[in-house]
C-alpha positions, 0 to 999 in steps of 0.5 A: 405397335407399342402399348402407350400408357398416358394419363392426364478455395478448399483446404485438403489435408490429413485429420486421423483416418478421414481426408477433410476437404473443407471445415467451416469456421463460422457457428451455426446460427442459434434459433428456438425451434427443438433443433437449436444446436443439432448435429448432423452427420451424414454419410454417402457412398460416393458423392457427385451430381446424382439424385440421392447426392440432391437429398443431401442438399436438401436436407442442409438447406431444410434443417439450417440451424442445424450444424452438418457434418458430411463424411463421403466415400473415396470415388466422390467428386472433391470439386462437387463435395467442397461446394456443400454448405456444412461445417465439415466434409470429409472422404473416408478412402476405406468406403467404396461402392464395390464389396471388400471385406477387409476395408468395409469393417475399416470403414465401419470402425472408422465410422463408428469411432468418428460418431462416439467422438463427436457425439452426433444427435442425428445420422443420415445415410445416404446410397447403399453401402454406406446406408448399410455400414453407416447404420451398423457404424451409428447404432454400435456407437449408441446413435439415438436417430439413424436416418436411412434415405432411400433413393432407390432399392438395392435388391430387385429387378436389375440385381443380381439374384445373390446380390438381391437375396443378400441385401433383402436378409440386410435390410430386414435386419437393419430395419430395427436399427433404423429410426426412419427412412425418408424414401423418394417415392411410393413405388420405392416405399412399397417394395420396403413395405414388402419387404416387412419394413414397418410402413410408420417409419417411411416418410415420401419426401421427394427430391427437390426438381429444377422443373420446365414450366410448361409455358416455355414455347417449345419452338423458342426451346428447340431453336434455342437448343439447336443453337447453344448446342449446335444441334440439328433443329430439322430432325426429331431429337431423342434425349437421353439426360443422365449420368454415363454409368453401367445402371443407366445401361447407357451402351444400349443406347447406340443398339436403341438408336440404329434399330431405330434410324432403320424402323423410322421412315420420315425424318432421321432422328438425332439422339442427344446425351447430355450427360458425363460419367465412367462410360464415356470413352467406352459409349464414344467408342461404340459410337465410331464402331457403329457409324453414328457419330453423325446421329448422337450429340455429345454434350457432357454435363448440361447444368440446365437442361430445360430447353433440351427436355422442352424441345425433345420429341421424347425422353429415353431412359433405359436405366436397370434401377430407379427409385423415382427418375428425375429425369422422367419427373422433368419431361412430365413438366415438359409435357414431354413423352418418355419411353422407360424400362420397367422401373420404380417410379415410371408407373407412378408418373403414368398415374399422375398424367405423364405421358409414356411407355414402359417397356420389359427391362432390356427389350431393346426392340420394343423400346425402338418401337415405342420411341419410334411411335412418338417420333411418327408424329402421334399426339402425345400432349397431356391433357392437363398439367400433372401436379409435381408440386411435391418435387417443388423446392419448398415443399421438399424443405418443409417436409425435411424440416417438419420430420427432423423436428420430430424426430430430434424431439426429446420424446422421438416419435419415430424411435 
């Protein structure tokens, strides 16, 4: 038996080396704060409907009187980006998530010609790879405030061992490049710690959360679910929501899912994805190959997935990195178990009060023991509800809005 851990329309066109897909015509609106007339740029790897890219909107929605500049590397989503409220937004095709020497230094160059010229007062980086060349770009263009947001780490459990000593040696170097990091969660802000960061300049600022309240009814939920997505309301649903990429390790879930149709003896369970990414062709496939097309509901990108999260018997994530899962996050609001490979941030929820497991990462046999425990009927309810008012949208903002004060600050406090 499974140890279960619980607690209580755009324009597109050419401008010099970047694509911009939107320029905002209208000023920025003038207040008397120590912000008035800040320009901000911030520089993603690759932008589409994660968690790190909610950062960036809350970072725009927080510091409104700030003017926002957006450069996104070449695999971001253009429908998704052109809906950013920013005065500009841009791709850069030479910044790309894989290595690449010849087009990582173009980037760089690119990057670092962009901040000389248009003299910015803050730069954020946003992800990995523009973390690292956005931060080289702005300090070797004289940037006074480089911002680094930390959404997860890039080194560690779920790396490569090369990749995971290289990008350590990267991070220590760039530490002192870095006038602050705003890091999504104290997990992910320890293992920096660890990693020599000094800890005066890691600011927990979470990402804002569309959270189920727990006064939704959960048959009202169910039966809605099973409607509107035209799910089966009489088996057990197991619920996987994210994105159909390799770090979510989604390919597990049809292993996870027959070992589990063949350990449960009441009630055949239903896995439900909701979700859209590169995998999606390669998890329907495996689908068909594995006979369980009749077990797995496909939904695609569900843009409110509360009544799933409600009427779920358990939340499955089997992710090989995280810095806080947002995912994981809404099923505590739901007062929803989750069972959860060992990453960063699930044994904070546990702390708080959600409900779980955690299992060794890629131990597929105990994670089908551990859902098929929540599925056996074993009552799961939190003892009280966990306070994630941290992850409320307000809260988020202030925070944003209080540290950037700071740090655009005549005098810097963070520098």
């Amino acid at each position: 038996m499974p140890t279960r851990i619980n607690g209580n329309g755009h324009r597109f066109r050419r401008r010099g080396a970047l694509s911009l897909v939107r320029a905002a015509p209208e000023p920025v609106e003038q207040s008397t704060d120590n912000r008035d007339h800040a320009r901000v740029l911030h520089i993603c790897t690759r932008f589409g409907r994660g968690g790190s890219e909610q950062r960036v909107r809350d970072m725009l929605e927080a510091l409104g009187t700030c003017e926002h500049h957006v450069v996104a590397g070449r695999d971001s989503d253009i429908v998704v980006l052109a809906e950013l409220h920013a005065r500009t937004v841009r791709i850069e095709s030479s910044l790309q998530r894989n290595p690449h020497p010849i087009r990582d230094l173009i980037a760089v160059f690119h990057l670092r010609r962009l901040v000389r010229a248009e003299h910015y007062d803050a730069v954020v980086t946003h992800q990995s790879k523009a973390g690292v060349l956005g931060r080289l770009a702005a300090r070797s263009a004289g940037s006074a405030c480089v911002v680094h947001s930390l959404s997860m780490a890039n080194f560690g459990p779920g790396y490569p061992p090369v990749q995971s000593r290289v990008y350590r040696c990267i991070e220590r170097w760039l530490a002192r490049y870095t006038t602050a990091y705003v890091v999504v969660g104290c997990d992910l802000a320890q293992r920096f710690i660890d990693l020599g960061l000094p800890a005066h300049k890691l600011a927990i600022i979470r990402s804002a959360a569309r959270l189920p309240s727990p006064e939704v009814s959960r048959a009202h939920a169910r039966a809605f679910g099973a409607a509107h997505y035209k799910l089966p309301g009489d088996r057990p649903w197991i619920l996987y929501l994210g994105s159909l990429e390799e770090r979510k390790n989604v390919l597990s879930l049809p292993i996870v899912m027959q070992q589990v149709v063949v350990l449960t003896e009441g009630s055949r369970p239903y896995l439900v994805i909701a979700g859209e990414g590169p995998l999606d062709a390669q998890l329907k496939e495996l689908l068909q190959r594995m006979d369980l097309v009749d077990d797995v509901g496909l939904l695609g990108y569900v843009s409110d997935p509360t009544p799933l999260l409600v009427g779920a018997d358990v939340v499955v994530l089997l992710s090989r990195a995280e810095g806080m899962p947002q995912v994981l996050v809404q099923a505590a609001a739901a007062r929803t178990p989750f069972v959860s490979f060992d990453v960063d941030g699930v044994d904070e929820l546990l702390m708080m009060g959600a409900v779980g497991t955690i299992v060794d990462q890629d131990d597929l046999v105990e994670a089908s023991r551990a859902l098929r425990f929540y599925l056996d009927g074993h009552p799961h309810e939190q003892t009280a509800d966990v306070d994630l008012s941290s992850w409320q949208r307000p809260n988020v903002l202030r925070q944003y809005s209080d540290l950037f004060a700071q740090l655009l600050a005549p005098t810097g406090v963070f520098v």
